[in-house]
C-alpha positions as CSV (number, residue, x, y, z in Angstrom):
1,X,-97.4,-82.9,125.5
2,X,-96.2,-83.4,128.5
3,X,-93.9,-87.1,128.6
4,X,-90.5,-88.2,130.5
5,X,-87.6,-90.8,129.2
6,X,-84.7,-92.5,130.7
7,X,-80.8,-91.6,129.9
8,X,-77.7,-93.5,130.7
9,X,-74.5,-93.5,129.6
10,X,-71.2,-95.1,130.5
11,X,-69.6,-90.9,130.5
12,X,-70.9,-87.6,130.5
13,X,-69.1,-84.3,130.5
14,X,-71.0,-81.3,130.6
15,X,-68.7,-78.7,130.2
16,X,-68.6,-75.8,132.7
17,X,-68.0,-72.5,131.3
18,X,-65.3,-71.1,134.2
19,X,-62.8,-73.4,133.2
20,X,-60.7,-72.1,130.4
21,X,-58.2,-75.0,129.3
22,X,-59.4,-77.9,130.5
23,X,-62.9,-79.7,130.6
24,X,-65.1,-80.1,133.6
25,X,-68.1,-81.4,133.9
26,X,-70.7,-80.1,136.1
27,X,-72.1,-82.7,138.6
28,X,-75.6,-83.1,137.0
29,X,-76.9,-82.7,133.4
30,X,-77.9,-79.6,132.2
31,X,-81.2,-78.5,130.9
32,X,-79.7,-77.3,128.1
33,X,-78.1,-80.4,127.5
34,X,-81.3,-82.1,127.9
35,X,-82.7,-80.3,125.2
36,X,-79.9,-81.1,123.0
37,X,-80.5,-84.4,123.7
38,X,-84.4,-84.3,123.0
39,X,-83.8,-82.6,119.5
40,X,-81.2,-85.6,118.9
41,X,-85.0,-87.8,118.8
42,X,-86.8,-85.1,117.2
43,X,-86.0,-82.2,115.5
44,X,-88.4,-79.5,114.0
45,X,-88.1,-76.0,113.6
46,X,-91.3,-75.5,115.4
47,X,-91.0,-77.4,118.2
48,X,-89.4,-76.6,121.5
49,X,-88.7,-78.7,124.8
50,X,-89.3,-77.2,128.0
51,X,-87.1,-79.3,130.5
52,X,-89.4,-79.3,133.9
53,X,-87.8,-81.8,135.9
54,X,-84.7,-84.1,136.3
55,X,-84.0,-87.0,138.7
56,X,-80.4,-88.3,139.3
57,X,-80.5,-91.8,139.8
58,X,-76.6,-92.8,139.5
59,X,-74.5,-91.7,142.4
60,X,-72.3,-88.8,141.8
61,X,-68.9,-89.6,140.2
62,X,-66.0,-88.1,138.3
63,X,-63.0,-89.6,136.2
64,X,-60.2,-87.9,134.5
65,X,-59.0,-89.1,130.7
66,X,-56.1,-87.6,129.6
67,X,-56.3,-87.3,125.9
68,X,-53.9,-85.7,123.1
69,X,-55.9,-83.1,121.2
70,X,-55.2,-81.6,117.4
71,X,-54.3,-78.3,117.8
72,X,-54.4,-77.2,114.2
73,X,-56.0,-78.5,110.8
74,X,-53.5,-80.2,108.0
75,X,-53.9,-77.3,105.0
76,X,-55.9,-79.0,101.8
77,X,-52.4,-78.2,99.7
78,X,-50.3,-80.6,102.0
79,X,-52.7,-83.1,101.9
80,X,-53.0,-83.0,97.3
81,X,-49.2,-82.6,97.2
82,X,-48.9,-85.9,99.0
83,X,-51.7,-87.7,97.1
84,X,-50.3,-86.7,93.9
85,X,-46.6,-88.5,95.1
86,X,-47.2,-91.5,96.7
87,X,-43.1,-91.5,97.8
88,X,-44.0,-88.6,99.8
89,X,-46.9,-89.7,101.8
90,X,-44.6,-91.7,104.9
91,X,-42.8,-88.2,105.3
92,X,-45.7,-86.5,105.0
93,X,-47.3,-88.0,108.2
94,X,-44.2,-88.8,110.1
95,X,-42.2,-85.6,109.3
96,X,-40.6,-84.8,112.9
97,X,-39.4,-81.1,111.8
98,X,-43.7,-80.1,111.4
99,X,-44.2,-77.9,113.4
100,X,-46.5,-79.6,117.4
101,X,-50.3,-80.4,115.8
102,X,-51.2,-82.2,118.9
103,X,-51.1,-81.5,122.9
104,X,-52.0,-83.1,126.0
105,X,-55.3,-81.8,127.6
106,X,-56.9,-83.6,130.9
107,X,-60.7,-84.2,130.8
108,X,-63.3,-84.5,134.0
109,X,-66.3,-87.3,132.9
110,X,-68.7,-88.2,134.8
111,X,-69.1,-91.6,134.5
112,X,-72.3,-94.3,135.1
113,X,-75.1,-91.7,134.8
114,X,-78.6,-91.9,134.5
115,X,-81.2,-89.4,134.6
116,X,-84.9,-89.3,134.2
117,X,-85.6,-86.0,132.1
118,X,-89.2,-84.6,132.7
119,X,-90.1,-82.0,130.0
120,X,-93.1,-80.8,127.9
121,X,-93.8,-80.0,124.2
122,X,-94.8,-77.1,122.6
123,X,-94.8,-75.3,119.2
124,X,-93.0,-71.9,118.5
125,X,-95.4,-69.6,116.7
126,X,-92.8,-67.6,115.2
127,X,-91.0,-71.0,113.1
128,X,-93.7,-73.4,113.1
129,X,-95.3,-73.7,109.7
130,X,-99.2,-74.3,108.7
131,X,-98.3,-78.4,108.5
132,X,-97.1,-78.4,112.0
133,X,-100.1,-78.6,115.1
134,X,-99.5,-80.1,118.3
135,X,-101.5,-83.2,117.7
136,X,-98.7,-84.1,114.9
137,X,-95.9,-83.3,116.7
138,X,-97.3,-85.2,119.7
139,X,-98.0,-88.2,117.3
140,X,-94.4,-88.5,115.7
141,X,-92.9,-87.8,119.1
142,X,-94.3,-90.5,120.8
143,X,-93.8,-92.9,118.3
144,X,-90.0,-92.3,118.7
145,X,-89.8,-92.8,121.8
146,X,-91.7,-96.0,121.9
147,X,-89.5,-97.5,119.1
148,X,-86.6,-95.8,120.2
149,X,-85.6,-94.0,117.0
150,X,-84.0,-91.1,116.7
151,X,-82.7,-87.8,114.3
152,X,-79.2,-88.3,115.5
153,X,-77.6,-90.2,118.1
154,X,-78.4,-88.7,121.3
155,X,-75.1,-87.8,123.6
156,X,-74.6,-86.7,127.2
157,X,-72.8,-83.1,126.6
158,X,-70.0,-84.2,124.1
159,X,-70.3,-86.5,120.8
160,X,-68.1,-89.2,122.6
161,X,-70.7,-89.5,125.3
162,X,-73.2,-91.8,123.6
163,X,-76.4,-92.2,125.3
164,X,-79.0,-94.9,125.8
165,X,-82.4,-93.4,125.8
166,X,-85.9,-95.5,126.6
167,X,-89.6,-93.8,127.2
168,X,-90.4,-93.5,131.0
169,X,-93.4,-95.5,131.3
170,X,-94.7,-94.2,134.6
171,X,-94.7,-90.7,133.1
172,X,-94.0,-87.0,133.5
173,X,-93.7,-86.2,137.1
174,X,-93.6,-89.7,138.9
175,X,-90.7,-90.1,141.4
176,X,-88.6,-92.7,140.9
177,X,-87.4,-94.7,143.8
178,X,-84.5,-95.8,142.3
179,X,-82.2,-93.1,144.2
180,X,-79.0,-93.8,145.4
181,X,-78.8,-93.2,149.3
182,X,-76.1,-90.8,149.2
183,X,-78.0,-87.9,147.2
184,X,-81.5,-88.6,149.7
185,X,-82.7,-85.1,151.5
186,X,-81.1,-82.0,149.9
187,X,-78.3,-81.3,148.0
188,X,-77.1,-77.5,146.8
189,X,-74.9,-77.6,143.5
190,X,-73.1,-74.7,142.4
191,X,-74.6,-72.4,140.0
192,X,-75.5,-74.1,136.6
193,X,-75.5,-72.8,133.0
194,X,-79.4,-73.2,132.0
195,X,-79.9,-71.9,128.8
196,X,-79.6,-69.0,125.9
197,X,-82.0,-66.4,125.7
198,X,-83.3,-66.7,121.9
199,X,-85.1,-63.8,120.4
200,X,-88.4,-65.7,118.7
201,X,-88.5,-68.1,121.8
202,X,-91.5,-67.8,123.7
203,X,-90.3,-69.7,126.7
204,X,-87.5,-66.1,127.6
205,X,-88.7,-62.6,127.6
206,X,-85.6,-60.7,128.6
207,X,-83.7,-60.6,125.5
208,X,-80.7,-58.1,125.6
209,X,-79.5,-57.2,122.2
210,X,-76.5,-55.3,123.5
211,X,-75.4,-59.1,124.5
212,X,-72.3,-60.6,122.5
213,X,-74.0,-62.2,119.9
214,X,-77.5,-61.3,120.9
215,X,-77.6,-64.2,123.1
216,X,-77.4,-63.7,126.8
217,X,-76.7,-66.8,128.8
218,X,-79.0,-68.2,131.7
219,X,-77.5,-69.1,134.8
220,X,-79.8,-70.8,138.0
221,X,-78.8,-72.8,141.4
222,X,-80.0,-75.9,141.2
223,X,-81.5,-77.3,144.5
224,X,-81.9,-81.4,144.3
225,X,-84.4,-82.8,147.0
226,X,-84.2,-86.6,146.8
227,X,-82.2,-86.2,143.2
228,X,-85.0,-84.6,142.3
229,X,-84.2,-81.4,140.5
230,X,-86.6,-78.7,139.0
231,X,-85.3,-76.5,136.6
232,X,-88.3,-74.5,135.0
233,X,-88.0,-70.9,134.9
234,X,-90.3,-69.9,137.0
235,X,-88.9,-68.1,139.7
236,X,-86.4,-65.3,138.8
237,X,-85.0,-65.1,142.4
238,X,-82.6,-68.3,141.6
239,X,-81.4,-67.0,138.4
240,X,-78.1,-65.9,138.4
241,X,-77.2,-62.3,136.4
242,X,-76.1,-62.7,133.0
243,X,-72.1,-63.6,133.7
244,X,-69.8,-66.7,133.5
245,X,-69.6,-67.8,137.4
246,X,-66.1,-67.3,138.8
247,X,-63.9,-70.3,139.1
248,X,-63.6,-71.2,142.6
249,X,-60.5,-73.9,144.2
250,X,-63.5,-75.5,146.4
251,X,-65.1,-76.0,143.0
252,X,-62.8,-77.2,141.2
253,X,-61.4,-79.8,144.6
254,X,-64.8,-80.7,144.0
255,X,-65.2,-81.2,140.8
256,X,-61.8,-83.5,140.6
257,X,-62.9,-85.7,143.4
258,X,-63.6,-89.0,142.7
């Protein structure tokens, strides 16, 4: 099955590996977030997204939240002890002498995004069961996507990210005119985390199993014509090898520009 829908959100952040301590987000959605976000509408073991194409139809655009983030979990003891003395409870959560749970981290959104995600169905052979043939999974798919129902609620790279999803009525491979003017003719990005190489996936072939974790990651440069961006692996010349990219200053002047 072969099918497109519509994503927006009021903030994204999809995360990029390089940076250590603090988040962010890479200029365009990921395919891997995409597929995260499919699974979110429909989940089964025995089904797999391929992400073909995605058009950008917001205009690029970052933001910075600074947050204060829990740095370690209250133990379940502290927590009994208090419920079992009420008296103790105000000290318990305003206790000054406890040792620093909580510390400041900056995070790069993007914010006002909307994407049209191209992609195509198809059923692993290796976790797909005898109940499961494409015309079924075609069948519940599509009626999730025209009632806009979903498995979870979909996001844009992190939980706080809510999406809005909607079926893309013109269908899988129309371009949308809808593009800002200031992404028109092409754009490079920087190289883009694309995916995990899964060892019963039938879309990757090069599994290493000297990898951390049996997992190699997938790294590609993205070329947007138009905001029109393919991202099928199809062509192994614009993979990048199997390594983190190295943080850059122009990437990250980049990536904190408003």
């Amino acid at each position: 099955m072969q099918a497109a829908i519509e994503v927006w959100g009021h903030l994204a952040l999809f995360t990029r590996p390089e940076y250590r301590m603090e988040r962010v987000s890479y200029d365009v959605i990921t395919p891997s977030a995409a597929q995260g976000l499919l699974k979110a509408i429909y989940w089964h073991p025995g089904v797999e997204y391929q992400i073909d194409y995605i058009q950008v139809l917001s205009p690029i655009r970052h933001m910075s939240i600074k947050t204060n983030e829990v740095t370690h979990m209250t133990s379940v003891t502290q927590v009994k002890a208090a419920m079992m003395n009420p008296e103790r409870v105000k000290t318990f959560c305003f206790n000054t002498a406890m040792p620093k749970t909580h510390t400041p981290r900056v995070s790069t959104y993007l914010k006002d995004v909307r994407y049209i995600i191209h992609f195509t169905t198809m059923l692993n052979p290796n976790t797909a069961n005898a109940n499961m043939n494409e015309g079924k999974m075609d069948d519940i798919l599509s009626k999730r996507l025209q009632k806009g129902s979903c498995f979870a609620q979909p996001y844009l790279g992190t939980r706080e990210c809510e999406a809005h999803f909607k079926l893309y009525k013109p269908g899988w491979g129309h371009i949308d005119d809808r593009v800002p003017d200031e992404l028109l003719g092409e754009v490079k990005l920087s190289p883009m985390f694309h995916s995990f190489v899964y060892p019963n996936s039938g879309k990757h072939a090069a599994f290493d199993p000297e990898w951390e974790n049996g997992l190699p990651p997938i790294f590609f440069r993205p070329r947007m014509v138009n905001g029109f961006i393919e991202t099928r692996i199809d062509d192994p010349d614009w993979l990048v090898p199997n390594q983190v990219p190295e943080k850059s200053n122009a990437n990250k002047e980049e990536a904190h520009a408003d």
